[in-house]
Each structure stands twice: as C-alpha cells, then as structure tokens.
C-alpha positions in Angstrom: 0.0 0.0 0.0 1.0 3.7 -0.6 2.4 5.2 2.6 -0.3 7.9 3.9 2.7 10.4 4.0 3.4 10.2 0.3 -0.5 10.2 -0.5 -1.5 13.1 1.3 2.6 14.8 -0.4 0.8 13.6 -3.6 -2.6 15.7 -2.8 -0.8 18.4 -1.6 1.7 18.6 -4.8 -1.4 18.7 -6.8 -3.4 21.0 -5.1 -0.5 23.8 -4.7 0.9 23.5 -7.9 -2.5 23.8 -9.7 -3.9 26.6 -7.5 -0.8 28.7 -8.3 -0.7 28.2 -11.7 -4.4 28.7 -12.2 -4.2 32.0 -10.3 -0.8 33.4 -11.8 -2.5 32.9 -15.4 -5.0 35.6 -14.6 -3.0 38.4 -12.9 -2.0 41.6 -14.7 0.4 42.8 -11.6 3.8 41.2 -12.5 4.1 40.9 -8.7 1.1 39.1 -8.3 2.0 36.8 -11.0 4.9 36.2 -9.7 4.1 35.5 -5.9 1.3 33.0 -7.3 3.6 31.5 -9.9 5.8 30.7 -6.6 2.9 28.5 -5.1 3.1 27.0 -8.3 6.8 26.1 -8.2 6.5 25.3 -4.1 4.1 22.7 -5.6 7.1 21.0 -8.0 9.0 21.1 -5.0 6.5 19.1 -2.9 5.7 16.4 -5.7 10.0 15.7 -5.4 9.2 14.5 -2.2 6.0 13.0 -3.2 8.3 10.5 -5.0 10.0 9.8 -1.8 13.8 8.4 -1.1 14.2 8.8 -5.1 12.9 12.3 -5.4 14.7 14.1 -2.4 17.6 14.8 -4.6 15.4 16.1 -7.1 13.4 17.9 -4.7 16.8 19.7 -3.0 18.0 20.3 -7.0 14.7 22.0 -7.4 15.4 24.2 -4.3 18.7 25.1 -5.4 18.0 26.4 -9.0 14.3 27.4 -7.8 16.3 30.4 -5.2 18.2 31.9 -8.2 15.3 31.9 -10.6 12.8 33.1 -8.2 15.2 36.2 -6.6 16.2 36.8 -10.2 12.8 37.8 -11.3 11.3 39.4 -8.0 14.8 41.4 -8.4 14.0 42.2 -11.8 10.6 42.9 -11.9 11.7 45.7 -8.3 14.5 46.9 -10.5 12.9 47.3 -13.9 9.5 48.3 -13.1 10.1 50.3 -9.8 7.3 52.6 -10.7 4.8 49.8 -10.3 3.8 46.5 -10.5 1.1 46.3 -13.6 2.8 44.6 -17.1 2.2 47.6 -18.4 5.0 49.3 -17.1 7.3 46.4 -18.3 6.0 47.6 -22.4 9.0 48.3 -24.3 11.5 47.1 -22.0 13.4 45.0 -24.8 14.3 48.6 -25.9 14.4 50.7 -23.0 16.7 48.1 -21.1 17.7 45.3 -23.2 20.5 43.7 -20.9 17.8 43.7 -17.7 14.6 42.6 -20.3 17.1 39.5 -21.4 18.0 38.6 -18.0 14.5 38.6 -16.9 13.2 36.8 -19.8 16.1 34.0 -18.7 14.5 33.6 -15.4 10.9 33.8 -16.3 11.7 30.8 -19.2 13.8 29.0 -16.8 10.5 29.3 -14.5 8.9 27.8 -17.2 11.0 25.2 -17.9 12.6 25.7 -21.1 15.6 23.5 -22.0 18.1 24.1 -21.6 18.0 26.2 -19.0 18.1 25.4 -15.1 14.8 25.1 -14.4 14.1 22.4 -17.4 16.3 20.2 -15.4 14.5 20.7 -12.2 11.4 19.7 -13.4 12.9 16.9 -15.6 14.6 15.6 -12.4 11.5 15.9 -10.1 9.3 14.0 -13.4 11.6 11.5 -13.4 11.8 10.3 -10.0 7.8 10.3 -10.4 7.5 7.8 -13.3 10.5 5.3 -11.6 8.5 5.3 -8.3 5.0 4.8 -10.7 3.7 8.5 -9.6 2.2 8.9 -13.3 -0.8 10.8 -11.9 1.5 13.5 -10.6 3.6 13.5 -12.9 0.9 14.1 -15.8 -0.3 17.0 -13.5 3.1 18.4 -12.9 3.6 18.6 -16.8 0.1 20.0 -17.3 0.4 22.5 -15.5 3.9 23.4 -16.7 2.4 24.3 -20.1 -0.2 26.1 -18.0 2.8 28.2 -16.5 4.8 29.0 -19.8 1.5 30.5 -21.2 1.6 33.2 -18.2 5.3 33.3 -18.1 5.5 33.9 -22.2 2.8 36.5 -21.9 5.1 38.4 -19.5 7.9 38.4 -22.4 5.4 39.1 -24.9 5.0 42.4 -23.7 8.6 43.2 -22.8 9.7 42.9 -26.1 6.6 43.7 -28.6 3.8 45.5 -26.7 4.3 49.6 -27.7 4.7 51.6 -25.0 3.7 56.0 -25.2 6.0 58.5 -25.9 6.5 59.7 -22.3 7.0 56.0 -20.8 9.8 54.5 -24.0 12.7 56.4 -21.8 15.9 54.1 -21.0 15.9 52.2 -17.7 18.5 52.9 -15.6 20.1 50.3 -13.2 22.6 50.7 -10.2 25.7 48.7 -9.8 24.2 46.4 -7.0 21.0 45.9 -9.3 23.3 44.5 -12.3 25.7 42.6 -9.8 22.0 41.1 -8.6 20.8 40.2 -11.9 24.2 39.1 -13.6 24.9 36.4 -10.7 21.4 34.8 -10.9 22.0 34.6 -14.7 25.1 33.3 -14.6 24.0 31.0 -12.2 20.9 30.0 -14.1 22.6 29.6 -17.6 25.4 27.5 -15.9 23.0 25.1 -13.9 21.5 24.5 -17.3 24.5 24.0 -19.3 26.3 21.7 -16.3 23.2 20.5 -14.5 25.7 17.1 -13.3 27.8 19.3 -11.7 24.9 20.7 -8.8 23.5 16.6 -8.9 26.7 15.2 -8.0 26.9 17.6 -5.2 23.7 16.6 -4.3 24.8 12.8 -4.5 27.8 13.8 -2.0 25.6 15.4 0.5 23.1 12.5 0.4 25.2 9.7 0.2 
C-alpha cells in the first residue's frame, strides 16, 4: 500500500501547484504573478518528495535552482519596473533596457521550464523520479500545468519585447551597480546550472550519500 505520508505529499503537490498556476494565469500585476507563480513552483518542490527516497535529490535540486530563478525575477521585476507593479510598465522594456529585459526573460523561461535552461532540469529531475517510483498521476499534473505556467510566463515576455509603450514611458531604464551585480549572478547561475546540471546533482549525491 502507498504510505499515507506520500499520499496526502501527492494531494498536496497537486493542489499547490495547480492553485498557483491557475491564479498566476489571470493576474495583470507582474508581482502578483509572480508570488502565485511561486505556489506553483513550491508545488514542484512538494511532488519531489512526493516520489520519496528517489525524489529528495530532485526535490533539493529544485530548491537550489528554484532560489536563483525566483530572486532573479522578483529582483527584476523591483529593479525594472520600480514605478509599479502592472505589465504595463514592463511595455517596451526590450528597448528601454535590453540587458535587464534579457535577463528577466532568462529567469521567467527558466521558471517555465525551457531547456536548456536550469529550471528544465529541475522539473525533468522531479518528473523522473515520479515515473521510476509509478507516480504517473502527478507527474501528468506536474507537466500539465507546466504548459499552463509557460503560457503566463510567455505572456510576461510578450510584452517586454513587442507590446508599444507612449511616448512619455519609451525612456531608458537605468540600473545601479548592486541591481546589475544582482541580476548578472542569478543569470550566470541559471545559464550554468542549465548547461552543467551534473555538476549541482553530484553535489547533491555527495551530501546524500
């Protein structure tokens, strides 16, 4: 029989990831999105342990990569829309800042899981441990919803780079030192976890051996 534990991980999963992702789809504050898109990913996190011995690695390797995508786009969404916290304001950013709109479009398609960046080997890790333990229910859900998530996440890049903005708002954005240093090291790290995802898994094999 199923242990209750991993049942009630298994509902849990489920519920969060889909409640997130259903929310974040509607919102038009990039904030909002953004803080519901993180019950989303909290939900990934859970179904790693849903699968569990086999999917704590995955579930920690989720953590990992989930800290610098996550702080990457709160940080860029604060740094490149400090005058609020509608999409709107992020209209014409491809122009206005393209270095910060292609970092933030990094982390919001790493969120969505887009190979081959970081977070298309977190869910890929978590998915897999799923279907070896014969979690196929979750693991159907987990991928629904993942297309469900790169719609919302998309939409957000769709505006960066091809929604007009006026006259008076297409002005250059104009980032400190610390807000570069922010971006740049979640970037790197993102991109690099992607490229090298062994690397951070063999860690992970060390630490749990």
């Amino acid at each position: 029989s199923v242990p209750f534990w991993v049942g009630l991980a298994t509902l849990l999963a489920a519920a969060t990831m889909t409640i997130g992702n259903l929310s974040a789809f509607h919102q038009i504050s990039i904030k909002r999105l953004l803080a519901w898109s993180s019950v989303g990913q909290a939900g990934y996190i859970l179904a790693g342990l849903a699968a569990g011995v086999l999917g704590l690695k995955a579930a920690f390797f989720y953590i990992v990569v989930y800290a610098f995508m996550n702080l990457g786009a709160f940080a860029a969404a604060a740094f490149l829309s400090p005058e609020g916290s509608s999409l709107d304001g992020l209209k014409g950013l491809g122009r206005r800042s393209p270095g910060g709109a292609a970092a933030f479009a990094v982390f919001l398609l790493s969120l969505a899981g887009l190979p081959p960046l970081a977070g298309f080997w977190a869910k890929f890790f978590v998915v897999q441990s799923l279907v070896a333990v014969g979690n196929l229910a979750l693991a159907t859900v987990m991928i629904v919803n993942s297309v469900i998530a790169f719609f919302y996440y998309l939409k957000v890049v769709k505006v960066m780079y091809f929604d007009p903005c006026s006259d008076e708002a297409d002005r250059p954005v104009v980032l400190s030192f610390f807000a570069w240093l922010a971006l740049a090291g979640c970037f790197i790290a993102v991109v690099a976890i992607g490229v090298w995802p062994q690397y951070l898994f063999d860690l992970l094999n060390v630490v749990f051996r």
